[in-house]
Structures are given as structure tokens and as C-alpha cells.
C-alpha positions in Angstrom: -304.6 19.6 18.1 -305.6 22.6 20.3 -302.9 25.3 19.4 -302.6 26.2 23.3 -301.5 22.4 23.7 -299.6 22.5 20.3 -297.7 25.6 21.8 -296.7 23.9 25.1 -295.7 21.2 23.5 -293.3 23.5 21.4 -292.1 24.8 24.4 -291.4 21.8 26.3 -290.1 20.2 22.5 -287.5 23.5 23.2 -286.6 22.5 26.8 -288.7 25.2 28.3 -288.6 24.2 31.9 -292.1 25.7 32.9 -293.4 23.3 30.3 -292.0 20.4 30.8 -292.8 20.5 34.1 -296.8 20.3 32.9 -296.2 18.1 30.2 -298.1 14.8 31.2 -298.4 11.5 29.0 -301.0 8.3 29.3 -301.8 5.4 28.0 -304.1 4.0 29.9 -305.4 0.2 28.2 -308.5 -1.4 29.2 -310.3 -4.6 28.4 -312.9 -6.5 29.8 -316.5 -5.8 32.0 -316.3 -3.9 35.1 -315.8 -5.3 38.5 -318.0 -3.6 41.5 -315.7 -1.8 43.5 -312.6 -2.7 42.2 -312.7 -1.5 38.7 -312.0 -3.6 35.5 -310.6 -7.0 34.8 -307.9 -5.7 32.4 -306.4 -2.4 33.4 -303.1 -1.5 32.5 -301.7 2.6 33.1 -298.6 3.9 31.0 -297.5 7.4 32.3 -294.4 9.8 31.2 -294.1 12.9 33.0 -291.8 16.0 31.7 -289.1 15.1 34.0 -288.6 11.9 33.4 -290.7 9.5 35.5 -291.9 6.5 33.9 -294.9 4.5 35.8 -296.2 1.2 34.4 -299.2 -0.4 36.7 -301.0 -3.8 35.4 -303.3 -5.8 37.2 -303.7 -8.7 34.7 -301.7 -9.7 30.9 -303.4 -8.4 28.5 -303.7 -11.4 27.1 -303.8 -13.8 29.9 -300.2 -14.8 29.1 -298.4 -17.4 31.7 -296.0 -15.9 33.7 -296.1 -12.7 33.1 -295.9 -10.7 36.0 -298.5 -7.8 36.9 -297.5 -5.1 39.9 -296.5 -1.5 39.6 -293.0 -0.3 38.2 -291.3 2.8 38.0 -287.8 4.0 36.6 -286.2 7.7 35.8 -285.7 7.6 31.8 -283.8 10.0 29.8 -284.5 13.2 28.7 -284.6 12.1 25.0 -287.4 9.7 25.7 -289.5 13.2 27.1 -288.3 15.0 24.0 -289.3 11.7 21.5 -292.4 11.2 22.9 -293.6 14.7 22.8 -292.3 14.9 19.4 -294.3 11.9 18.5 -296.9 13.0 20.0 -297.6 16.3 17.9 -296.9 14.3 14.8 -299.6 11.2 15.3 -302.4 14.4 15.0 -304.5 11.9 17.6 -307.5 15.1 17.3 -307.6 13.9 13.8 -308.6 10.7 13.7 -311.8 9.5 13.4 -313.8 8.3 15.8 -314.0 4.3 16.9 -316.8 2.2 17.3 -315.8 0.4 20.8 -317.8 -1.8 22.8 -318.2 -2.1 26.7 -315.6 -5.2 26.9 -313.7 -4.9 23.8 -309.8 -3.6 24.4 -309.8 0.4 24.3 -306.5 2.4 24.6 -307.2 6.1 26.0 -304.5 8.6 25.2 -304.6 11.7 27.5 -301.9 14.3 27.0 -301.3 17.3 29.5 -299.5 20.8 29.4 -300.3 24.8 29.2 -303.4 24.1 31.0 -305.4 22.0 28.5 -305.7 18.2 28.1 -306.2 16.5 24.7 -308.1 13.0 25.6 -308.8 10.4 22.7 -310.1 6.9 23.0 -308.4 4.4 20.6 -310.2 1.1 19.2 -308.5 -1.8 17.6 -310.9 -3.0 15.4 -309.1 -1.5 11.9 -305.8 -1.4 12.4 -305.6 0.8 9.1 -307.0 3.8 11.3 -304.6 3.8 13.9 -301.6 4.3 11.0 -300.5 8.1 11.6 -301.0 7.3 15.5 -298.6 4.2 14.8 -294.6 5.7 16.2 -296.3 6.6 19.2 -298.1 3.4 20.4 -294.6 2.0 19.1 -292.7 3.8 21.0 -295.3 3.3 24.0 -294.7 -0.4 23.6 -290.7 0.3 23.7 -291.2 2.2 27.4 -293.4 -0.1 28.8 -291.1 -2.9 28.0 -288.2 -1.2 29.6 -289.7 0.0 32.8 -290.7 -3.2 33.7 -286.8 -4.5 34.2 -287.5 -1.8 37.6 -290.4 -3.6 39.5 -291.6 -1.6 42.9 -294.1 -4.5 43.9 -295.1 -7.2 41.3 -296.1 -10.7 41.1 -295.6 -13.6 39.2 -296.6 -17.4 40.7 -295.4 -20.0 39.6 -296.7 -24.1 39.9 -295.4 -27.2 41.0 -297.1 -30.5 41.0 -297.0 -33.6 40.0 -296.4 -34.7 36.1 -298.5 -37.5 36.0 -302.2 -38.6 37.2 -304.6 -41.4 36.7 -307.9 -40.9 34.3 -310.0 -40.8 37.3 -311.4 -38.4 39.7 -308.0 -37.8 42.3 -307.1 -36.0 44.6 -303.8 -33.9 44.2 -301.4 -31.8 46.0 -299.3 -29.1 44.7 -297.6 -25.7 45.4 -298.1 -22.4 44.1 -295.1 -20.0 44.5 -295.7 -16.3 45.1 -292.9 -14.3 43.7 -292.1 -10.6 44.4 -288.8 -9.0 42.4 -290.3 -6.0 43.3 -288.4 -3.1 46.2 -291.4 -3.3 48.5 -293.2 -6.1 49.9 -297.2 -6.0 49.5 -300.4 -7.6 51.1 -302.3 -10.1 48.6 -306.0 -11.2 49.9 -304.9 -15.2 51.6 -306.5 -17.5 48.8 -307.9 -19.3 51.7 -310.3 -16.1 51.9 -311.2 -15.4 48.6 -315.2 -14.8 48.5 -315.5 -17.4 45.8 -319.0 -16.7 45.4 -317.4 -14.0 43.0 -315.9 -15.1 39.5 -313.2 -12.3 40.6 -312.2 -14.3 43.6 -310.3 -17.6 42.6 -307.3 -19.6 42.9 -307.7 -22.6 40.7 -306.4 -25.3 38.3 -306.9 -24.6 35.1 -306.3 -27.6 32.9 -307.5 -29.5 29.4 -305.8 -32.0 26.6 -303.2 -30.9 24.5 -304.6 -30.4 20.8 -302.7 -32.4 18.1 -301.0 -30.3 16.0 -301.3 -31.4 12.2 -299.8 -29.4 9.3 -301.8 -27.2 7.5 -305.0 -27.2 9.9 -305.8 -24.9 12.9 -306.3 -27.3 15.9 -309.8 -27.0 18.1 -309.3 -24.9 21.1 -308.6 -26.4 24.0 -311.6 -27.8 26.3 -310.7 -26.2 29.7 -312.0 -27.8 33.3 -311.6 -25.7 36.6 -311.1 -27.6 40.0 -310.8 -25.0 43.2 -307.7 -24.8 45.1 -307.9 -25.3 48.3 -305.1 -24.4 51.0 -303.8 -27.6 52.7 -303.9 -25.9 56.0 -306.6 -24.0 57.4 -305.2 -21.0 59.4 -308.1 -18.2 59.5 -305.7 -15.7 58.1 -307.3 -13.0 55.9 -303.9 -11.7 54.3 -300.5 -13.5 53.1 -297.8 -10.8 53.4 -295.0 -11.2 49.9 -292.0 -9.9 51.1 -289.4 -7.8 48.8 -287.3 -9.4 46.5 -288.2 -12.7 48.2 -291.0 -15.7 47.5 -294.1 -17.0 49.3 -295.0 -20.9 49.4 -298.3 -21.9 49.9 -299.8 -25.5 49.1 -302.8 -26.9 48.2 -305.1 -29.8 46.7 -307.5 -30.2 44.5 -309.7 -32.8 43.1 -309.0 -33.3 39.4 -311.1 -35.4 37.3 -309.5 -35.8 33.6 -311.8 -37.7 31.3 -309.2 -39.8 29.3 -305.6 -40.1 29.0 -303.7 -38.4 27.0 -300.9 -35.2 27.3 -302.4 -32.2 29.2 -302.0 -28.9 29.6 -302.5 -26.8 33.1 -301.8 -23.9 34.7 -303.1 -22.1 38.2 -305.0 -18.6 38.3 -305.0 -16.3 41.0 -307.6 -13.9 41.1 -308.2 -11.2 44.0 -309.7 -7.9 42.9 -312.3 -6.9 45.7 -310.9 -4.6 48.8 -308.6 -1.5 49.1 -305.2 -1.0 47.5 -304.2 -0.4 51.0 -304.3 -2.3 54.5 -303.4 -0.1 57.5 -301.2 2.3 55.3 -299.5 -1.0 53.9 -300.1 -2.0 50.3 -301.9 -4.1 49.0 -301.8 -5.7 45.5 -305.2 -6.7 43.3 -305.5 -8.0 40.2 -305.1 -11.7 38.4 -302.1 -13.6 37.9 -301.0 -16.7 35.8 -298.3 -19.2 36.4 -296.1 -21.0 34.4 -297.6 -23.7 31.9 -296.9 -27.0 32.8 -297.4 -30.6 30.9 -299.5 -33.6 32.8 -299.2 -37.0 31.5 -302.6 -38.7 32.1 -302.5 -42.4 31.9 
């Protein structure tokens, strides 16, 4: 570590109030290609500053889970998470490991640390875990803070789906309804999904669906065969924007045209996708990113 950052860090570690007023920590997780203009598909910033502000912003799960919620979250934490960290921090020794092979869309983690005037920056890869074993406490304790600000949502959004649990095997016709949920302090402008630029992969509300894989004992079922049919808003009003109040829930319905090849149990889910414009409209936000309901089963007969 560089011993003017080491030192600040000491000083701050001390309660120093100079220094902990500098003292600045990121984690900052990345994963997927760019997006023109709007930045990357997966983009998710952890940051702890000396006195106590803790800032989560996500724009998609990590892992595409269902339901999880994306938005931006803040919460004052303790003092003893500032002092932890910073301890934690001078004992992972991030200067000293070696350097990682990472691609363009494989899942990076940058680690920038802040205070006496000099910034330490490394880029993490997860491709040997073995590596990343001094540098293990902190991401833990990472983990820990960005589960717990989350519980403090300032605008966020989850969706959820309803629709029907059974279809024919044929090519139908459906309606359903896709909830727009904000727990969040402040309400937000999303892009309408009845003007998303489809032409862009980025752009999408859709129906995401394919047959459950039998699980047997002992064998690792196929993955699942996935088919995409285009939401499309039941009503056609023009608008460009659908406002998501605080705290409160936006309905919007649609229909698609499904076409399941053969019966059987299936598994779907809708994806809302809107990454393209500003973060703001007219001074009022504006949330981008890519969000996935709840999981639902489909009887097909």
C-alpha cells in the first residue's frame, strides 16, 4: 500500500476527524458488454464514506435473479462499520495481489480506496478464487453492507407478473399484467414500455418462457430452452414516460402471442429492459436498468 494512504488510513483507524473526512471506499461490480450511451448491462456501485454514508446503486441482479429489486439505496451506518472497513481494508494488502486476467464481459470488481490525497485502485477477477484469499474479510464484509442498505430503498424497482396458469399448445394470444413496484422514498420516471426502441436488445419488455426440466437424481438437467414473445401494452396512449410513485405500485397490462410447442409444465417470467436516455427528466429522476419479476408456473395442455 502507498505509505501516504497507509498513514491516513492510520489516522482515520485513530478517529482523526481530518481523515475520516477523506477516507472514501468502492466497490464498484461490473459484468457484461457496453451499452452506447448508457453504460454497461451489469453495473452495480458500493460506497462507504468516513462519516458514515452507505450508497448501494444497481441497475440489474447480478445474476439475473427473479424479483430482486434494482434502484438506488442509502442508509447512515455506524461508526464501527467505518472503523471495520478501514481496518479490513489495510489488512487485505489489495497493492499485493497479483494481477488478473479479465476479459471485456466477464464480471470484474474494482476496489478504489480514498484518503491523504492518494487513491489506491485495483481491478479484481473471479476466475481463481484462491487469489482473492487475503482480500477475502473485506469483499465479506462488502457483501454484509450491501445486504443491509438495501432494507433503506430511495427509489427502486421490483415487477412482478400475473397471468393466467394455463394455455393451450398452440399459438394464443394472452393477457396479463405486470406490476411496477417502488418501496423506495422518492418516486421516479421509467421509459413507458409502450416506447421502448425495440430495435435495441436493451429496449424490451417481454415474456420469457420454456418447459420445466425433469429433475432426476444424480444427473444435471439440460438447460432450459427459452422463447421470447414482445409485450405489448393493451392500450395505446402515446405516452413516452410512466411515472412510479413512492412507496406505491404501477399497473400496466398487456398481451402477447405465445406459441408453446407441446404441453407439459412451464416456466416464465417478464423482463423489463430500458437503459438508453438520461438519469434525469426535467430535474425529475429517472430510473434505467433491467428488471425481473417473479417466476411463475404455466400448465400447458
Amino acid at each position: 500500500m502507498n505509505p501516504i494512504l497507509d498513514k491516513a488510513l492510520s489516522q482515520a483507524l485513530a478517529g482523526d476527524q481530518a481523515a475520516l473526512a477523506e477516507f472514501g471506499l468502492e466497490r464498484h461490480t461490473l459484468k457484461g458488454s457496453g451499452i452506447p450511451g448508457g453504460g454497461v448491462e451489469w453495473d452495480e456501485r458500493l460506497t462507504l464514506t468516513g462519516d458514515g454514508t452507505l450508497t448501494l446503486s444497481s441497475n440489474r441482479s447480478i445474476v439475473d435473479m427473479s424479483s430482486e429489486p434494482i434502484g438506488l439505496y442509502t442508509k447512515q451506518d455506524k461508526a464501527e462499520t467505518v472503523r471495520r472497513s478501514i481496518q479490513l481494508v489495510r489488512e487485505a494488502a489489495l497493492a499485493a495481489l497479483p494481477p488478473f486476467r479479465v476479459e471485456p464481459v466477464d464480471t470484474r470488481i474494482r476496489i478504489n480506496v480514498s484518503c491523504g490525497g492518494v487513491v489506491e485502485r485495483v481491478t479484481l477477477g473471479l476466475g481463481d478464487p484462491t487469489v482473492l484469499e487475503p482480500a477475502r474479510p473485506l469483499l465479506q464484509e462488502l457483501d454484509r453492507m450491501a445486504q443491509s442498505v438495501r432494507a433503506d430503498p430511495v427509489r427502486s424497482l421490483r415487477i412482478e407478473l400475473d397471468m393466467p396458469d394455463s394455455v393451450p399448445a398452440a399459438k394464443v394470444r394472452l393477457k396479463l399484467m405486470i406490476i411496477f413496484q417502488n418501496s423506495g422514498k422518492e418516486g421516479y420516471w421509467l421509459t413507458h414500455p409502450g416506447a421502448l426502441r425495440r430495435e435495441h436488445r436493451w429496449e424490451q419488455c417481454t415474456l420469457v418462457y420454456g418447459r420445466k426440466p425433469e429433475i432426476v437424481p444424480g444427473f444435471t438437467p439440460p438447460p432450459i430452452e427459452l422463447q421470447a414473445s414482445p409485450l405489448e401494452p393493451v392500450r395505446e396512449e402515446g405516452l413516452e414516460l410512466l411515472w412510479v410513485p413512492r412507496g406505491e405500485e404501477v399497473e400496466q397490462r398487456f398481451s402477447c402471442i405465445m406459441e408453446p410447442p407441446v404441453p407439459g409444465l412451464y416456466l416464465a417470467r417478464a423482463v423489463y429492459s430500458s437503459y438508453l436516455g438520461e438519469d434525469q427528466v426535467s430535474g425529475r429522476p429517472r430510473l434505467r436498468g433491467c428488471a425481473f419479476s417473479n417466476q411463475v408456473e404455466l400448465e400447458v395442455t
